[in-house]
N, C-alpha and C positions, 0 to 999 in steps of 0.2 A: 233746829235742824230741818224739820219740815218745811220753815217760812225759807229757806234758804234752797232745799228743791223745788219748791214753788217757783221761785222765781228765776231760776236756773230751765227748769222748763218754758217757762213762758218767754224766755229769753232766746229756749233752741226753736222752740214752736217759730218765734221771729224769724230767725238764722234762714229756718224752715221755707219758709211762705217769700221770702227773699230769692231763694236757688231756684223755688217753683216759679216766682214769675220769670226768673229769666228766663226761660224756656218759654216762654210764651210770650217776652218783648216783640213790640209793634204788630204782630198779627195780623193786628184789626185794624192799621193804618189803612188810610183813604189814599186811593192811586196818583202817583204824584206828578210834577210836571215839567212838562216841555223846553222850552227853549228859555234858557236862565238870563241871558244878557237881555237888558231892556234895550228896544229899538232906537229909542230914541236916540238922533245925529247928535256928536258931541265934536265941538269945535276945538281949536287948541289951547284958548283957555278955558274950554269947562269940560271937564271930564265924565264919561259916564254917572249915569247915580249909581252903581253897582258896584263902583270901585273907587279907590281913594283917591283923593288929593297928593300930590306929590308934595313933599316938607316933609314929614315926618318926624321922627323923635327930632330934642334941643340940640344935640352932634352934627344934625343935617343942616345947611343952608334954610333960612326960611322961605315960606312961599313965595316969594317976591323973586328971591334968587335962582328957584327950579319949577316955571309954571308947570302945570299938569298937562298931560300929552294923548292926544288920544288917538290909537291906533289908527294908523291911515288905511291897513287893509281890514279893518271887521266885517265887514260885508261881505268881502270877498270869501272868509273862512268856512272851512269845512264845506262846501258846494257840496262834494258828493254826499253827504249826510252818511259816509260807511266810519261807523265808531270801533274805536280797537280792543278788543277780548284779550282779557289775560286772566291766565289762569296759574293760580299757585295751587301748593297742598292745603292753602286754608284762607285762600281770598280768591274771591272769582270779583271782578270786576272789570268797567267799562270807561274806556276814557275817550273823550271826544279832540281830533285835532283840531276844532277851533278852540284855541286858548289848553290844551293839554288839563281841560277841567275832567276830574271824575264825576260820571254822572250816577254811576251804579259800585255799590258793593255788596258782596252777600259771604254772611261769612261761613263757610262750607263745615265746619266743626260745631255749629249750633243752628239746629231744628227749632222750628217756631212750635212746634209742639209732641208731646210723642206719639200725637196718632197723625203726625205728619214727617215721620223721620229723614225723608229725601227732599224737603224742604227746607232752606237756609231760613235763615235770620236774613233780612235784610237791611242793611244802614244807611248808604246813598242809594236813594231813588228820584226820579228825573221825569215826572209823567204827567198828566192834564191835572192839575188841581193841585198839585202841590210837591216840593224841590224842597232837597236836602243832596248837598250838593260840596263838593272841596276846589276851589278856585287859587289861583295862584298867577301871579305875571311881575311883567319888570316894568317899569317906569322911568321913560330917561328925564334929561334934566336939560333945561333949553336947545330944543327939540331934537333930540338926541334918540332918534331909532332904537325904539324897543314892545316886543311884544310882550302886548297884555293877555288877559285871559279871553277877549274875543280874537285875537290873531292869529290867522292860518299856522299851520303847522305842519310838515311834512313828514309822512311814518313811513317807513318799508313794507311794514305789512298789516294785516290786518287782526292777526291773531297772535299771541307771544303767552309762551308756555313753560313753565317750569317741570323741566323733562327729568326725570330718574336719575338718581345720580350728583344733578346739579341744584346749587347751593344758593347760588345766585341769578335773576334774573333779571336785563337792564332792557330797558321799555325808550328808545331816544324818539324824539322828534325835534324837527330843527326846523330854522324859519330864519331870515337874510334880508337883509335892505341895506343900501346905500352903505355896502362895503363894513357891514355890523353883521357878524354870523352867530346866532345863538343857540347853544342844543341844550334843550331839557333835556333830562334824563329820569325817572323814576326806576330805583331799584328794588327790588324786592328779595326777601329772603327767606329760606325753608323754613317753616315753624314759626313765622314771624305777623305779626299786624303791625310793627314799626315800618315806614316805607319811606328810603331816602329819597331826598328831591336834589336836583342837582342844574344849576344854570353856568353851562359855561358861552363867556360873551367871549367872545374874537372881532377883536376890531383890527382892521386891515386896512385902517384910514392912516390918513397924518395926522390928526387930530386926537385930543383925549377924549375915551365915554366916561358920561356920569347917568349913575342911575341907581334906582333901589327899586328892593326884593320885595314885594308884598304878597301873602297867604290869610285866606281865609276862610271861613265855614257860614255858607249859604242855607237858611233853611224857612220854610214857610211854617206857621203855627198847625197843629192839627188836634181833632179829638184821639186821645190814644182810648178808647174806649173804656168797659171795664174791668175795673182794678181792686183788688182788693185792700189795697190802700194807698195813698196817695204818692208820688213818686215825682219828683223833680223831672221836668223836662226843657233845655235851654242852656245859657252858654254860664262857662263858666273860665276866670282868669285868673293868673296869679305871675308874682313876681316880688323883687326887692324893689323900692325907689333909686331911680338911678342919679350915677352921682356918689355914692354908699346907704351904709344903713342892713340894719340885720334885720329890721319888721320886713315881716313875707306881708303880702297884699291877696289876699281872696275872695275874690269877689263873685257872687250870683252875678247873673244879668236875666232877667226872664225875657223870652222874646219880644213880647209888647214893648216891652222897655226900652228896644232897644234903639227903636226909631225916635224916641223923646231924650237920651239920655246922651248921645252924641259925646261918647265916650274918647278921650285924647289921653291916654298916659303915658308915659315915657317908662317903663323896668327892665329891669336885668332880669336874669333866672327865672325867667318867665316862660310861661305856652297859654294858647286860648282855646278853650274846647266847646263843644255843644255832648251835653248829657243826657242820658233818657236809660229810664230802668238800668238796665246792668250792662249796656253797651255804649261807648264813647268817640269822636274824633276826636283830635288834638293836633293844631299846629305847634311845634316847637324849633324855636331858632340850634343850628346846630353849635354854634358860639351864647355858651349859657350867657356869659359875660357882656356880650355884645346888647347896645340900648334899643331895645324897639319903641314905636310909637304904635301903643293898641288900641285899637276904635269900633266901632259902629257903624252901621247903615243901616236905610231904610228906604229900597227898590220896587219897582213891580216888576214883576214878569208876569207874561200873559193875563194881564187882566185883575192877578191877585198882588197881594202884599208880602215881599220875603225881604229878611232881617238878615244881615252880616257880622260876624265878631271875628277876627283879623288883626293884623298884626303887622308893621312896614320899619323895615332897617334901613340903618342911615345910610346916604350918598357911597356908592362904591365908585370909585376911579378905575378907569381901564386905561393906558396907556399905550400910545399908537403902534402896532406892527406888533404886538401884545393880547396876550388875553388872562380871565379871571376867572373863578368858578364858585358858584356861590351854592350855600346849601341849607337843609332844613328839613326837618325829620315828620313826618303825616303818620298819627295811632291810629288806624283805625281798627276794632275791636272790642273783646267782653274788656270788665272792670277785673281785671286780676294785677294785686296791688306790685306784687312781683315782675311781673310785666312791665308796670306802669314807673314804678321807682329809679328804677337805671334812667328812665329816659328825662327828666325833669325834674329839680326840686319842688316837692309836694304834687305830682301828679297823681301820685296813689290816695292825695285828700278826697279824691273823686269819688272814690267809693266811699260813700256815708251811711251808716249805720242808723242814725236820725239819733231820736233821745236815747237809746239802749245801748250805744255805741260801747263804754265800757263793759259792759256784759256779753253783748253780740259778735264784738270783733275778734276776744279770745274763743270765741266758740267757735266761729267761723274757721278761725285761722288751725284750731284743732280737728276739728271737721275736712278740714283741707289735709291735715299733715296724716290721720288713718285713709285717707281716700288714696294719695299716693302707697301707705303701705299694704290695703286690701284693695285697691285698684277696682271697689265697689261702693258708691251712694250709700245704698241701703245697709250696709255691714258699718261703713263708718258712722251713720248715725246709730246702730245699737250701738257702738263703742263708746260715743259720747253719752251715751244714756246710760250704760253701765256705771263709765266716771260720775254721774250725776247722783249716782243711788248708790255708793261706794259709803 
């Protein structure tokens, strides 16, 4: 009986020092950086290094049939350097119109410490030394007009607020060539870190568009300082083999890796994240069913080395005098598995217990269920320590 509080304690003590560092995730991150698209001029067949190859999963045309395109205005984007503020009940962030990339999020519901409580968490940062960063663009297919994630974008305003009241809030930016009109759209909802992504193309040619959707999570390596114990930091993926099959695929990628490992798979029911302490992104296709082709990169920006894990669905057709609307859901936010489970099969694998998982996670999850009924930390864990010595 003794040997079995014993380790029921050292299991909450885990549970424990788990919930503590959240509140103290990235803190001691080093200020991060600037301008994410690499300069380098990309011709029409060679595409930025920051972004992918046009082919994508086995359902698309192969490369030979959709060279890679690269934006003809990137240079042009964003001139006035004014990024656009949005602000929900529980994401403050920053998105830039060249390419509609976020460069900033913070999540307004978690303090990097308690002797810092008007202090967020922050997750995307975009600063001198170092980019963590959500990227996303469309890619046509012989040479078929489309904006990538360096391509201007047009906003209304500069700030977009979720006011009292409202439930929903839609962030559009639009951008137009050669009789191809495309409006992003990012929506956002009260009480939510899921954020829909939404492209709709209009093409107002005689001719058909083809092109695909690609999303991904930019971020450079850093020291997270210290820790009281080791914690994963880096991407991670899953899906089924496409084609069938019921084996899920879960894969680590550590950053370093990610430039060496030039990653191609084709799954279903799949998303790609980058993980760290108890806070995560996540791309995920809004069609679980639909085949992506998930990959890698390995960029510079400013002088340093940043790593991509991403994601590109097959050739969509637009038909002339016509339009389509393509979509895809962006976590950004804590690891609450509840949260995580609606949106993906196995996204809630994210939060990992390590070896105590068995022990840890019903603790946790009880720990969670007296905290919604005493609506206090500290009273749900006497409660689970009462249950311990019961």
């Amino acid at each position: 009986m003794e040997q079995r509080r014993l380790i029921l304690l050292i299991a909450l003590g885990f549970v424990l020092i788990l919930l503590w560092q959240a509140w103290l995730a990235d803190n001691q991150q080093p200020a991060t950086g600037g301008d994410a698209a690499q300069t380098t001029q990309a011709g029409v067949d060679q595409p930025p290094a920051d972004r992918p190859r046009a082919g994508g999963p086995s359902t698309a045309p192969d490369q030979a049939d959709v060279p890679a395109i690269g934006s003809a205005d990137r240079s042009a984007a964003s001139d006035s350097g004014e990024l656009v503020r949005v602000e929900t009940d529980v994401l403050s962030m920053t998105i830039d119109p060249k390419g509609g990339v976020i460069r900033e999020a913070d999540l307004l519901e978690y303090p990097v410490s308690l002797d810092q409580p008007e202090e967020p968490v922050t997750l995307f940062e975009d600063r001198s030394g170092f980019t963590y960063i959500a990227q996303s663009g469309l890619i046509g297919a012989k040479n078929a007009p489309a904006p990538d994630h360096h391509a201007a974008f047009q906003v209304e305003k500069p700030v977009y607020r979720l006011e009292d009241g409202q439930s929903v809030l839609e962030v559009p930016m639009t951008w137009e060539r050669d009789g191809i009109k495309v409006t992003k759209t990012y929506l956002f909802k009260r009480g939510s870190y899921a954020i829909d992504l939404r492209y709709r193309v209009e093409n107002t040619t005689q001719a058909e568009w083809r092109g695909q959707q690609y999303r991904q999570l930019t971020r450079s390596p850093s020291s997270q300082g210290m820790q009281l114990m080791y914690t994963y930091t880096g991407g991670v993926y899953a899906g089924t083999p496409a084609g069938g099959g019921d084996r899920v695929t879960y894969e680590k990628v550590d950053l370093d890796e990610m430039g060496k490992l030039k990653l191609q798979r084709d799954l279903q029911n799949g998303w790609a994240a980058i993980i760290q302490h108890y806070f995560l992104s996540a791309w995920v296709p809004a069609d679980a069913e639909q085949v992506n082709q998930y990959y890698t990169l390995k960029s510079r920006n400013d002088g340093f080395t940043v790593f991509s894990l991403g994601l590109m669905s097959p050739v969509t057709t637009v038909a002339p005098q016509s339009s389509r609307t393509l979509e895809s859901i962006l976590y950004v936010g804590p690891k609450i598995q509840s949260n995580l489970a609606p949106l993906a099969q196995g996204l809630e694998l994210t939060v990992d217990f390590g070896m105590l998982t068995f022990i840890a996670e019903p603790i946790f999850h009880l720990l969670q269920f007296f905290h919604k009924w005493v609506g206090n930390w500290g009273w749900a864990i006497v409660l689970v320590l009462s249950l311990i010595h019961i």
